[in-house]
N, C-alpha and C positions, 0 to 999 in steps of 0.2 A: 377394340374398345367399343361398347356399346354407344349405338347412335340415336338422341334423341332427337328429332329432328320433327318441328309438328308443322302444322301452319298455324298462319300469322293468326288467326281469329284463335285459335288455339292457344298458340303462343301467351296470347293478351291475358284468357283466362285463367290456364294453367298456373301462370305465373305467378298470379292473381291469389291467387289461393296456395302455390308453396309460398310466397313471401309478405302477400298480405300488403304488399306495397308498392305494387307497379300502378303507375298514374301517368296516363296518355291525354294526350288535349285530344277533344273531340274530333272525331274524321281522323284520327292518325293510321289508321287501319289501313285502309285504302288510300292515302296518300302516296305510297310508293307506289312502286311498278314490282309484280311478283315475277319470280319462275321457279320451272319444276325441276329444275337441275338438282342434280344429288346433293347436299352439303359434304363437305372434304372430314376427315376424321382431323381434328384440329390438340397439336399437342400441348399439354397444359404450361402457362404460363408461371414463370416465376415472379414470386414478389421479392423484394426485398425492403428491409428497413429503412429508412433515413439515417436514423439515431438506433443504437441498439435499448431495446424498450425493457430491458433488463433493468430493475431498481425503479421503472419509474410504474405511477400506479392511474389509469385512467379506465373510465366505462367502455370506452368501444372507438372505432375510427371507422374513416369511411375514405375512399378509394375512388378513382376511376379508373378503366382497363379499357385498350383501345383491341377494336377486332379486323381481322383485311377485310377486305370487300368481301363481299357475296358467301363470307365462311360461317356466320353465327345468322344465322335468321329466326328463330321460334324455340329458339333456347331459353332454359333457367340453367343456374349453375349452381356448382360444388368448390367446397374448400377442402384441403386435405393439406395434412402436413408429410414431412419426411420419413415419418413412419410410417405413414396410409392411413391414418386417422382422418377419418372428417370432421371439419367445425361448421359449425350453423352459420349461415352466411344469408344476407337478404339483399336481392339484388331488383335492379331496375335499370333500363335502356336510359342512356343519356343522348345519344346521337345514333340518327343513321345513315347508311350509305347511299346512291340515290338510287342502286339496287333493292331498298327495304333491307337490307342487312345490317346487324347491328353495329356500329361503329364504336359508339365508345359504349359502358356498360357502367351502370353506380354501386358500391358493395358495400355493405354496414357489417363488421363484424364487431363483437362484445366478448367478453371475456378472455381479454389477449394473453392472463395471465395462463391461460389452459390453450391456449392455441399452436404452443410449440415451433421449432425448429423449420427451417427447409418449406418454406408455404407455399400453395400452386392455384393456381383457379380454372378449373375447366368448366366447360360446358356441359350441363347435364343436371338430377334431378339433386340435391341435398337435403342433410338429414335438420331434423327441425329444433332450437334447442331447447333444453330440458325443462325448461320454465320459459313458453312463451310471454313478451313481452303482450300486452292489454290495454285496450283504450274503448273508454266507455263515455260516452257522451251523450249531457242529457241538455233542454233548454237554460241550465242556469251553471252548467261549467262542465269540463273534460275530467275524467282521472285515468292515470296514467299509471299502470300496474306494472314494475322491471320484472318482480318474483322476489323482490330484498326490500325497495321501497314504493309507495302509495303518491301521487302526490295530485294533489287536488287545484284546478285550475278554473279561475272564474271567468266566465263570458261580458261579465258587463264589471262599472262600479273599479275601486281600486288596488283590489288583491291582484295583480297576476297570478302568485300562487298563494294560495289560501290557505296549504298546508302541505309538508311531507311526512309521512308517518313511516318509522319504519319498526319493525317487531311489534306493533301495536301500538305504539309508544309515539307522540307527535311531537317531532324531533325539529319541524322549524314550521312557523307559522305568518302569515300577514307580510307576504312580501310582495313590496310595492316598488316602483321607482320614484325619486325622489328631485327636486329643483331646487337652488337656490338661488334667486333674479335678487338683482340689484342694480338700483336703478339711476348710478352712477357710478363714478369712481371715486377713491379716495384722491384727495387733495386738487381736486377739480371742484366738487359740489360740498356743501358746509353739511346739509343732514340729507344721509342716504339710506334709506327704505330695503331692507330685504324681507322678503317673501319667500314662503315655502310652497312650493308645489307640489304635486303627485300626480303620477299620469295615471290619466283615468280611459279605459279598454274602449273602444270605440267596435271593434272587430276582432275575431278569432277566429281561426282556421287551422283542421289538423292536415297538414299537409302532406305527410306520411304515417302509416301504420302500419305496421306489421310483427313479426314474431322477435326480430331483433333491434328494429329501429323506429321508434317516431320520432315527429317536427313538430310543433305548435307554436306558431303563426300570431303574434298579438300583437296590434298596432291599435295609434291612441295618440294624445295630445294630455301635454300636461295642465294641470288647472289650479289655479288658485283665486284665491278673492283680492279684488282690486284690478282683474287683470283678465280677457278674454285668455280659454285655452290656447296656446300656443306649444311651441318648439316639439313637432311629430315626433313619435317613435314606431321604430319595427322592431322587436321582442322575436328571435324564435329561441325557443325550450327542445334541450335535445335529449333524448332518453334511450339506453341499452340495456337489454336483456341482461336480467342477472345482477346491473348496476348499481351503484348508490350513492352517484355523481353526476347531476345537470348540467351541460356545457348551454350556455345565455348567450349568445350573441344580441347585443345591443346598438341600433343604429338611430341616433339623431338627428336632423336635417332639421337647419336652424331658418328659421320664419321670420325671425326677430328684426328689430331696429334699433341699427349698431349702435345708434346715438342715445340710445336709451331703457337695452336689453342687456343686460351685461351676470352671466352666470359665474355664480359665487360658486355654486356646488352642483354635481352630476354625480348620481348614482343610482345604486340598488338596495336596497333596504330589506330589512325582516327579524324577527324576534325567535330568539331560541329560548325554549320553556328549561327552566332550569332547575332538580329536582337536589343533587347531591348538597354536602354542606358545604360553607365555603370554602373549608379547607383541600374540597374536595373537586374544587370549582377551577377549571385549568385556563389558561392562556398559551397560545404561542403565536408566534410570528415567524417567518421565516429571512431569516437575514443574508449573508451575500454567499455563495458556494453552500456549506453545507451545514453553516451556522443556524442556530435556531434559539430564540429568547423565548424563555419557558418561567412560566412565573405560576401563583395559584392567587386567588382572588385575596385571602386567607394564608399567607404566609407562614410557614413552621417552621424555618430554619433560621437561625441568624440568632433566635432570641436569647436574652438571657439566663431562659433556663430552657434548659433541652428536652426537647420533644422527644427525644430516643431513636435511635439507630432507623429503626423497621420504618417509622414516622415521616423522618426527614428523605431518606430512600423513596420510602414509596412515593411522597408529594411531587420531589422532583422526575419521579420517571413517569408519574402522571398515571398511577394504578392508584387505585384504593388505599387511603389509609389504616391501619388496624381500628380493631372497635373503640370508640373515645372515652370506653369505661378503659381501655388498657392504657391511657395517656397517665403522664404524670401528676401526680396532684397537683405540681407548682406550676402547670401548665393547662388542664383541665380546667381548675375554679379559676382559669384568669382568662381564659380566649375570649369573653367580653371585650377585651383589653386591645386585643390585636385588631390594627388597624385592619376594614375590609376597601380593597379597592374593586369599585366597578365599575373604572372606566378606563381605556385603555384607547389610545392613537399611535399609529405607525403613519409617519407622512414621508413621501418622497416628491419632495418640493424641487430638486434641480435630478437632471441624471449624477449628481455626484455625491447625493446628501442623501440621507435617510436620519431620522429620528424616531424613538419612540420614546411616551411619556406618558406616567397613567396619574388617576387622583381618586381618592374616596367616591367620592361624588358630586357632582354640580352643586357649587357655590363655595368649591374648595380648591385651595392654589391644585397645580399639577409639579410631580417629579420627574427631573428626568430621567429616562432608564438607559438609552441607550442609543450609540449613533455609529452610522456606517458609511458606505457608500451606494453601493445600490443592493436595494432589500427586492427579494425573488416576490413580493405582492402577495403571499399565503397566509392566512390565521386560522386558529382554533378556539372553540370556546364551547366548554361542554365539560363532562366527567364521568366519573366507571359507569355512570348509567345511559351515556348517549351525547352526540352535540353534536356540530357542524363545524365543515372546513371549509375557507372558502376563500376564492383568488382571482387577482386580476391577470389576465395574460400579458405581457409586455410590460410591467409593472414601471418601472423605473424609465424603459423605454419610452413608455407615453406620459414621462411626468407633467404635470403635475398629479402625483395619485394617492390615495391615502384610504387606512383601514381604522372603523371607529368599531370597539368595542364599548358599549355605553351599560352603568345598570346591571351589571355582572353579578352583583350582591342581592336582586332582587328575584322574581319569581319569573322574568323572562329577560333575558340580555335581549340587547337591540344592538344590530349589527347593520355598518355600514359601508359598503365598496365604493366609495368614489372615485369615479373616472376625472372627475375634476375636483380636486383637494379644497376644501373651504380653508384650512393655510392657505395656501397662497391667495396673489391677487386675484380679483375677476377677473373674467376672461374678456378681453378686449379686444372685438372685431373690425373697428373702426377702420377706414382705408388709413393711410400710415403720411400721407400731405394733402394740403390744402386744394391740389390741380393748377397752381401757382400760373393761374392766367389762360390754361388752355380751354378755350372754350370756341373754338374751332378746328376746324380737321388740319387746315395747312399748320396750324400753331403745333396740335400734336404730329404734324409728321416732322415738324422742325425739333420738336423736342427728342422726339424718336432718333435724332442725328445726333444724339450726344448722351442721352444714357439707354437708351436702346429701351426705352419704357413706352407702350404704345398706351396710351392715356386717355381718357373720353369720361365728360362728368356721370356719375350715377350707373358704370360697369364696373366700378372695382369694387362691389359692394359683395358680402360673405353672404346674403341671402340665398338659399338652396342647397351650398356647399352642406356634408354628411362626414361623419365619423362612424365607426363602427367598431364596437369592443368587444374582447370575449373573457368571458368572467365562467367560473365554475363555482357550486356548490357540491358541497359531499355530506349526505347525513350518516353519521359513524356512528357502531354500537357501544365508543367507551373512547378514550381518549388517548392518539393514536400516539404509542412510543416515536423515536426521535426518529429513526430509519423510516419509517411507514409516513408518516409528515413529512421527509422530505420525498418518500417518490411522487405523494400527493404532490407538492409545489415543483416536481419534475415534470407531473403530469399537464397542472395547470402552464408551465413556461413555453416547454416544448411536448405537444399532443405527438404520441409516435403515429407517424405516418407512412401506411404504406406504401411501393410505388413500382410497376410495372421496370424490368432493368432497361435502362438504354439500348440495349440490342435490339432487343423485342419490339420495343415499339419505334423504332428505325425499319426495323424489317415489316412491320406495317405498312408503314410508310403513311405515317399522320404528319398535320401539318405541313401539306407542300412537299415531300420528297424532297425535301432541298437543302437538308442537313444530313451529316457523315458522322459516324465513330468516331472519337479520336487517333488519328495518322501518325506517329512517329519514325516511320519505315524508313522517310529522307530525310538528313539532315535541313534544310529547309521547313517541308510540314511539321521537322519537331522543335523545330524554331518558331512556327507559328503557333505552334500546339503550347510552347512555352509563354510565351506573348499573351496569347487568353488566358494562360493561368495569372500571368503578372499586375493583367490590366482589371481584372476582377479583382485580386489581391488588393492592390492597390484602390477600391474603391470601397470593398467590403470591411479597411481598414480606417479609408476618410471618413467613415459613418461615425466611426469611434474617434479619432481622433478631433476632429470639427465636432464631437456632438450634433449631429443631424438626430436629434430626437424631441420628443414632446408631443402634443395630443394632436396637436394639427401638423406636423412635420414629419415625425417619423413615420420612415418608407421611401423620401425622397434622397436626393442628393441636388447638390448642386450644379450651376449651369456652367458658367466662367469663372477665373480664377485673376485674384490681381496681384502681379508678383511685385508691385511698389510696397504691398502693406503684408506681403503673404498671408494672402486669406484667400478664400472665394470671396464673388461679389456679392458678398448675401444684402446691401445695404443698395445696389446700381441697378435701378431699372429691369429691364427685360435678361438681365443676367445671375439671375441670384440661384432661386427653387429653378429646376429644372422642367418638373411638369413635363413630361414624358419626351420631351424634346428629342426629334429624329431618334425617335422609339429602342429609348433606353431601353424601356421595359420587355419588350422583342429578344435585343440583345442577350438579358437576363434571364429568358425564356428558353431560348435556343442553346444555350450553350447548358443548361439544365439537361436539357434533355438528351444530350450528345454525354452529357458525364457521371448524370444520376446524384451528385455531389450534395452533401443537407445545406450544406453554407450556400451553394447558389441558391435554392430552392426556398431558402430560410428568408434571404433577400430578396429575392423576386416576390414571395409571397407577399412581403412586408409591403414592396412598392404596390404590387397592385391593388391590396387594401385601401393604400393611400392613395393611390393616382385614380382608383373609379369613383370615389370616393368623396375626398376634399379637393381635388380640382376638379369637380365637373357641379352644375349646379344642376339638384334634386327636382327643383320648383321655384315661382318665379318665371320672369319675362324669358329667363336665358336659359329654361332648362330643354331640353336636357344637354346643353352644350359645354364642353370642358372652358380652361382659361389659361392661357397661352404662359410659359416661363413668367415670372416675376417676383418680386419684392416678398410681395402676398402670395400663394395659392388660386386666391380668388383675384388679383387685383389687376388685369388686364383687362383692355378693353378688345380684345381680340378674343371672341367667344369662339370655338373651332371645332368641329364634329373630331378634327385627329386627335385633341387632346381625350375627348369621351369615348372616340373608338372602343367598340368592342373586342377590334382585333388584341389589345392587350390586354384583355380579360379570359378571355377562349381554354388557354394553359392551366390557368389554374381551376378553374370551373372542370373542365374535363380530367384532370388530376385529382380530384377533391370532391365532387359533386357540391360544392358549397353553393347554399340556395339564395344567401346575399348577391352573392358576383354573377347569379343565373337574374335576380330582378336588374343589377347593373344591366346587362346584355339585352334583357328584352327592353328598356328604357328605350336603348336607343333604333327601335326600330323607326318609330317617325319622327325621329329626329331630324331629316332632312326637310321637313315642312318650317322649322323654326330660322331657316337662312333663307326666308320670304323678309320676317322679319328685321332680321340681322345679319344681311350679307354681308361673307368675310372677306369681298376686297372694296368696303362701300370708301372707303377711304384714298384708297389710290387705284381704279379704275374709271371709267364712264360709265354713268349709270346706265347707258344703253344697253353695256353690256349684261346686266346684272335684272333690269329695272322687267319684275312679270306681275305689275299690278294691274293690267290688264285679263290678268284672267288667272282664281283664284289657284286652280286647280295646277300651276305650273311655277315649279322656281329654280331658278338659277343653279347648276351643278357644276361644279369643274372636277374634271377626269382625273385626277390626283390626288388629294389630301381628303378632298369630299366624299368622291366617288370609293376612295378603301374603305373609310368607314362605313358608308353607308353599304354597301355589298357585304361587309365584314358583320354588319348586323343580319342582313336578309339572310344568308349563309347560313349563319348560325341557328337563329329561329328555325330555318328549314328542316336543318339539322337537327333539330331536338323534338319539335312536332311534326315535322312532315306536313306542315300549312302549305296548300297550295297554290295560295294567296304570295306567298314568302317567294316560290321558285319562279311566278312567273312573273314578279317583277325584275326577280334577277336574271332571267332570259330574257325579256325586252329591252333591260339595261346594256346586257352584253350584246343584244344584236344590234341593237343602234349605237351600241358607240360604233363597232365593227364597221356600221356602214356610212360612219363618218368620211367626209374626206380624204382628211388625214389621218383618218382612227385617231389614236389617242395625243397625237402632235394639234388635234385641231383643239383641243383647250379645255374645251367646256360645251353645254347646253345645256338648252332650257328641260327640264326633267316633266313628265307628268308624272302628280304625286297616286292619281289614282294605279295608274298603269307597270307605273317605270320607264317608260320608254324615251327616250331624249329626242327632243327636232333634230331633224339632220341640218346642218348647218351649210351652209354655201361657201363661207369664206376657203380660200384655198392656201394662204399662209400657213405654212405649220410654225409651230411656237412651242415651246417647253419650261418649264420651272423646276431649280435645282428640288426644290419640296415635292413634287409631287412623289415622288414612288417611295421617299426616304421614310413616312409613317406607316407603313405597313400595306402599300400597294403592292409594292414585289409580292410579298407573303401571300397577299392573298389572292392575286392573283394567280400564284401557282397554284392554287386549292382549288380555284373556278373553273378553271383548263384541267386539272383533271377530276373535277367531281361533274362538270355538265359542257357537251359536245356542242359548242358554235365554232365552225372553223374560223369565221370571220372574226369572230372576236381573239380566237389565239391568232389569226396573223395579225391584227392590229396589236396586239401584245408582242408578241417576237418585233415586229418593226420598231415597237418603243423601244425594246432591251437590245437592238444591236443597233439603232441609231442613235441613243442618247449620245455616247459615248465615240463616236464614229468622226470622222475627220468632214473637214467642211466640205469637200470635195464629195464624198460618201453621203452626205446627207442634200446638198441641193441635187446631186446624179437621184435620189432618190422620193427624195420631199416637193423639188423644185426650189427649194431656198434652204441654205445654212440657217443654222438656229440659233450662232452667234455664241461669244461666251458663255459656257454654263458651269456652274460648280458643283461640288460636290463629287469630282469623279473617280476617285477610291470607294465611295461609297456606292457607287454606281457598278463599280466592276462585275457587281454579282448578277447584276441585269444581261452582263454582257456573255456572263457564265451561264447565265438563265437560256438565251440563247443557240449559245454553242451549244447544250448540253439535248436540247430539244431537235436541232437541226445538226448533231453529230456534226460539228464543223469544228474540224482541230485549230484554224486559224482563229477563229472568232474565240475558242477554247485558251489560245496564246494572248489573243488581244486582254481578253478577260485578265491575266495572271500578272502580263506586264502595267495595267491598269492599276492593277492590288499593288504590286510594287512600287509605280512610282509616284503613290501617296499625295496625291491631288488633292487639297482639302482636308487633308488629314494625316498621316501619320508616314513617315520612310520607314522603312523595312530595322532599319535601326531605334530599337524602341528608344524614347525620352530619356535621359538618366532621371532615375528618382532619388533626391537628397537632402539630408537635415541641415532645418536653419532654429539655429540657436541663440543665445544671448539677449542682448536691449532690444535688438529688429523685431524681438516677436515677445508676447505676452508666455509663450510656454514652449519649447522645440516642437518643431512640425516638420512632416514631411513632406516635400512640393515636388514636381517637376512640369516639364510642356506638357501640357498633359489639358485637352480638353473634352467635356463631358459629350459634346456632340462625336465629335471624331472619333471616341473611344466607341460609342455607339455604333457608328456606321463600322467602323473599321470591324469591331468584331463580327457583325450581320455581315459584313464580305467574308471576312476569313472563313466562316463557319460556310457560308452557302457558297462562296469558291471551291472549297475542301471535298464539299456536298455532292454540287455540280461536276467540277471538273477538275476533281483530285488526282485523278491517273493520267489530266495534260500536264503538271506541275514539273518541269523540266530543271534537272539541279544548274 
């Protein structure tokens, strides 16, 4: 195989011009360390589906693809399928090795409908496609050429997109985003005020171009009179070669005051120009599986004189009617008569309801048409000369949601996607009690002893928390039959997604090396291997049965469970929303990756949308800090870098290239400057320990829950820019913990924020917390040890993973002092496997197994029974068992990295 192998400067250019879309932060060039070594002839990669993408109809996907060290350095790449076909593919570096070798790589491909069978991606030059995609940008807006449609984007003022033209023909125009504030609630205040907004462009930026993919980047503040612009958004518009389908991602981050912002409506707005006659004027919606309500503005069928065969045929399948000199007389001289509806709602007010209902026009009752359960969030509105399709992703999932067709009978329909339904109530962010007295730290730690609610006035407040939607538009040439509409609303549901197999990027060896295949060779591993499928089962079923869904919920799960009421504790304190607690999200990551499986991937996606999301706050005194299990999302006074960690962002981001979850990531680069402010043990430590107001430039770190995060961010950044700014904080971090004391037993220090570097500390007690490695320290730690060489930092690393866990005797022969009770040591075991697996030690390899085994803190080898309770004890049969969301967490992160680690000591 031919070898294209250039240098980096090279590289950068080349690329540069095949793809039109490699974007490197400044200095990336020279950030790594180069060599002259040969590259290896590297064999090509297989993708595979999620979902097979047969039937469903979308513009393009995008991917990420992991490479070993030192094998891809100054490459572009190729797609080919199983014939030896190549497709057009546009690629860009997402991470790299700290060789300068490409680690992961980003791939836009469009037109899946022609991309075929058996797909592979190597390295090397590919062919370009047949209608390059186009972006022309002038001072007063972008346009955005696929080769099918036009669409024009404003830079200032309130059009995002100004217009989509396709065949000549301007197929949607004026679309904005839309508010509706209300500035109470009903049966609280006697006369309440709503207001209309519209977000108005502050910034634009096209952040990718090239022949198969761009990005544009609109951010802005919505504005109305009476009212300073408020409640942010980020806008990206995503366009493929060849396409005639925008995917919107829509992110809000709320400013507001709970007490007196209260949103009636959220969405996206825009008018479709409407040319045919009304009978010719279509409607659909998409209702639950593969149901579809199909109407015309203009009705021909039903009446009491018939329209004729050809007539009523054509209207219903949504093609042209014959010429209306061929209509009937007794139907022709009367279609004055026939009622025109142009206004048309689908709400999905609970995940269990849907309605739709439509009326002539404003100032006339509404009919109802029809009702379901959950409706897939697609409509249509157009006819044989053109219209739009357009949908909410998650539709019923993020209810409250709802679709307005308004105006239908007029000379431009007006169309609207609400992310938040005007049916329903306003959306009410208010903390959820009064703080019933605590207005001291001993009162909230007392309170803390009984519903486990950590409480502090004016931190349970929703200011900063974000949502993020993805909405599609499609401009069509004619009004799409019933199969073609629904792969449309297959496409907007589930976007097929491609994805590197499980082998392959195992044999990488991304993420830590510290995940395996799945084992079933022993009786045992295929006991365990059953167990992860169970304990996933069993939670990707709680979602549905509990209904964990809604705009600000769904993606989560819950915390604890109360088996007096059989429910979770969605109403108790610090045990309801989970909020990533001993890193669900991990869990959900890892066992993705070991099975390639849609349903895990489907769910983890979902969580991590939610969890970087609306548990962390955007802006504000508290950002960029998450908020701790609760009631609320946001209603803890425990602000925590583990809940915002990046480490739980990392997976998807490098699987996806998704440019949301890449500003998540880089957010929390100094974020460790904000626990000057709001140190996270101010409540039960001494403040000596914590207190660095003496000198601006130093704050308080502890080597656990902090210190993951905070490395978990520097890491990453590194990795994607090659800043090196980024690596040498993370070298001073890791050589000064290493020359701690007790390494990572000594707790904590005072961090420089300029530097990294931590004081070395004097005290000589070593000390531990069940939390520290449980958010994603083990993880990432295994990445630091082997992506950057401080010996000192990996033996104070092995000392924490085969001490935690080690008898008391073992730890004062080694610390000087036992560490006393600790918890969590199931969950621990994989530290212990961590290791044995580094120091080849079959004892410490055994110690690990029987660890896993005897389920300290979490689960015996005997899974929980899981069982139905039925009758008066419960509002509807459910199914329950021992079963807790932390446990299950750790337990699987053992099993997986036990497996990983020291799968061949597993002794039957």
């Amino acid at each position: 195989m031919k070898n294209y192998s250039l240098s980096r400067r090279s590289f950068v250019k080349n690329s540069a011009l095949i793809t039109s879309s490699l974007y490197m932060a400044p200095g990336i060039a020279e950030a790594f360390s180069s060599d002259n070594e040969s590259p290896k002839i590297i064999e090509p990669v297989k993708l595979h589906w999620l979902e097979k993408p047969e039937g469903i109809y979308t513009s393009g996907t995008t991917l990420g693809v992991p490479w070993p060290m030192g094998e891809v350095k100054k490459e572009s790449f190729y797609l080919v399928n199983e014939n030896g076909k190549q497709h057009p593919v546009q690629s860009w570096p997402l991470a790299f090795w700290p060789d300068g070798s490409i680690k992961w790589s980003g791939h836009a491909i469009s037109r899946l409908d022609k991309l075929g069978k058996g797909v592979k991606l190597m390295p090397g030059k590919g062919v370009q496609p047949e209608k390059a995609l186009v972006v022309e940008e002038s001072a007063e807006k972008i346009k955005i050429d696929t080769g099918l449609v036009q669409c024009n984007i404003s830079k200032s003022g309130n059009q995002l997109i100004k217009s989509i033209v396709r065949d000549g023909r301007r197929g949607l125009i004026n679309g904005r985003l839309v508010l509706l504030h209300q500035d109470g609630v009903l049966g609280e205040k006697e006369n309440i005020t709503t207001s209309l907004f519209e977000g108005q462009i502050e910034k634009v930026v096209v952040e990718q171009q090239g022949p198969v993919r761009a990005v544009v980047k609109i951010e802005g503040k919505h504005a109305g009179s009476g009212h300073e612009a408020w409640l942010p958004f980020v806008v990206r518009l995503y366009f493929y070669a060849g396409g005639d389908s925008i995917k919107t991602m829509h992110t809000i981050v709320f400013d507001g005051d709970e007490e007196k912002d209260f949103i009636k409506g959220l969405g996206l707005r825009f008018e479709v120009p409407m040319e045919n006659e009304l009978y010719d004027r279509h409607i659909r919606f998409a209702g639950k599986e593969q149901g579809v309500f199909a109407e015309a503005v203009r009705g021909l069928t039903g009446l009491r004189r018939d329209a004729g065969k050809a007539v009523r045929e054509a209207q219903v399948q949504g093609e042209k009617t014959p010429d209306e000199a061929t209509f009937p007389d007794s139907v022709k001289s009367r279609l004055h008569y026939i009622p025109a509806f142009g206004d048309y709602t689908l709400s999905q007010t609970s995940p269990d309801a849907f309605s739709i209902r439509k009326r002539t026009k404003a100032g006339h009752s509404w009919l109802k048409s029809g009702f379901g359960d959950r409706a897939r969030g697609t409509g249509y509105i157009g006819g044989p000369s053109g219209g739009v399709a357009f949908g909410i992703r998650n539709f019923w999932q993020s209810y409250p949601a709802q679709l307005d067709i308004r105006n239908a009978h007029t000379e431009n329909a007006e169309v609207t996607m609400w992310l938040w339904a005007p049916d329903s109530p306003a959306m009410d962010l208010r903390f959820y009690h009064d703080g019933m007295g605590q207005d001291t730290y001993e009162k909230q730690l007392d309170a803390l002893n009984i519903t486990y609610e950590d409480y502090e006035p004016g931190f349970g407040t929703a200011k900063g928390v974000a949502r993020t939607s993805e909405m599609t538009i499609a401009v069509l040439e004619e009004t799409p039959d019933a199969s073609y509409f629904n792969a449309i609303t297959d496409g907007v549901a589930v976007p097929p997604q491609l994805s590197p197999e499980p082998q392959y990027m195992h044999q990488v060896g991304v993420f830590g090396k510290i995940w395996d295949l799945p084992d079933r060779s022993t009786p045992q591993k295929a006991k365990i291997e059953a167990y992860l499928e169970d304990y996933f089962a069993f939670y990707r079923q709680q979602v549905d049965d509990r209904r964990w869904y809604g705009f600000w919920d769904y993606g989560d799960v819950m915390h604890s469970y109360d088996y007096d009421r059989h429910t979770w504790k969605y109403d108790v304190g610090g045990f309801a929303w989970d909020n990533s607690e001993l890193s669900t999200d991990l869990w959900l990551w890892y066992y993705f990756l070991r099975t390639g499986r849609s349903d895990v991937f489907r769910m983890a996606e979902a969580m991590t949308r939610h969890t970087g999301e609306v548990d962390v706050h955007h802006l504000g005194r508290f950002a960029p800090l998450g908020s701790r299990h609760n009631v609320q999302h946001w209603g803890c006074s425990a602000k925590q870098l583990r809940i915002s960690t990046a480490a739980n962002r990392r997976f998807y981001y490098y699987l996806t290239g998704d440019e949301r979850v890449g500003d998540l990531m880089r957010e929390q680069i100094n974020a460790v400057e904000t626990l000057k402010a709001i140190p996270p043990t101010r409540k039960v430590s001494d403040k000596s320990v914590w207190e660095t107001e003496d000198d601006p430039n130093k704050v308080y770190v502890g080597f656990g829950t902090d210190y993951s995060a905070i490395s978990a961010a520097w890491l990453t950044e590194w990795e994607r820019t090659g800043d090196k700014k980024m690596k040498e904080k993370l070298v001073n971090s890791m050589r000064t913990i290493g020359a701690q004391p007790k390494g990572f037993f000594t707790g904590g220090s005072r961090m420089d924020l300029q530097t990294g570097e931590f004081e070395i500390q004097d005290r000589q007690r070593a000390s531990a917390s069940h939390l520290s490695a449980v958010f994603g320290l083990m993880e990432i730690c295994s990445e630091l040890v082997q992506n950057i060489e401080i010996p000192e930092f990996k033996q104070a690393w092995l000392q924490y993973c085969t001490l935690y866990n080690a008898s008391d005797e073992e730890q004062e022969r080694e610390l000087g002092n036992a560490l006393g009770r600790l918890n969590l040591g199931q969950g621990h075991s994989r530290l212990t496997a961590y290791a044995a697996q580094q120091k080849q030690d079959p004892a410490l390899a055994k110690r690990a197994w029987d660890e896993f085994f005897g389920g300290a803190a979490g689960y015996r080898f005997d899974k929980p029974a899981i069982y139905t309770v039925e009758g008066e004890n419960v509002l509807r049969p459910v199914e329950e068992g021992r079963i807790s969301t932390n446990a299950t967490a750790q337990w699987g992160l053992a099993a997986i990295e036990c497996l990983g680690l020291v799968g061949s000591e597993l002794k039957e």
